[in-house]
C-alpha positions in Angstrom: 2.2 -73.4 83.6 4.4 -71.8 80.6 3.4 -72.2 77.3 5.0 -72.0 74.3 3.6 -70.0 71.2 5.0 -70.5 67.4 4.1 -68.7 64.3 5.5 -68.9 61.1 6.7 -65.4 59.8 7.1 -64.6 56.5 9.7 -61.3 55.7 9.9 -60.3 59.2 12.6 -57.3 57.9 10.3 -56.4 55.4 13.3 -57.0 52.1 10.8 -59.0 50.0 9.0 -57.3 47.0 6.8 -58.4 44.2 9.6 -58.3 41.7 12.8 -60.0 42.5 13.9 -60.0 46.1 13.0 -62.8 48.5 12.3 -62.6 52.1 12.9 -65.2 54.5 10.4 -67.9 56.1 11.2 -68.1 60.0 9.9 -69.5 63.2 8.8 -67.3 66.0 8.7 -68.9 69.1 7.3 -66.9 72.7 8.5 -68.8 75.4 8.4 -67.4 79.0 8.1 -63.9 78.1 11.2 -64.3 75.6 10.6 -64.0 71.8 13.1 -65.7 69.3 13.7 -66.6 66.0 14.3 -69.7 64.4 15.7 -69.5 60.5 14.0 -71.9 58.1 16.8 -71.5 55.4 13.5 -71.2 53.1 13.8 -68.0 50.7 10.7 -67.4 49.2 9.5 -63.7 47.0 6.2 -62.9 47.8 4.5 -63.5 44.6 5.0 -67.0 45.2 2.3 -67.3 48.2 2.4 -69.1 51.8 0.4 -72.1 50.5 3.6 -73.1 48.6 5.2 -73.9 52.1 2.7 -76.4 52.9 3.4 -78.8 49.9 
């Protein structure tokens, strides 16, 4: 049986810092042995915190 595994990644190429840049908010998802990335189109800096993205 395959499974599928997601995680939301914040800043996967590491751009963000704590002053003005903004790193992006994407979907990984492992499927069959294959790992891809699914853009949220959410920029978000780091100061700002992941609980943000739940409201």
């Amino acid at each position: 049986m395959k499974t599928v595994t997601l995680k939301v990644v914040f800043d996967r190429k590491h751009v963000a810092d704590n002053t003005k840049n903004t790193g992006l908010v994407q979907v990984e998802v492992i499927y069959d042995r294959r790992q891809m990335f699914i853009s949220t189109g959410i920029l978000k800096a780091s100061y700002e915190g992941c609980l943000t993205l739940l409201m």
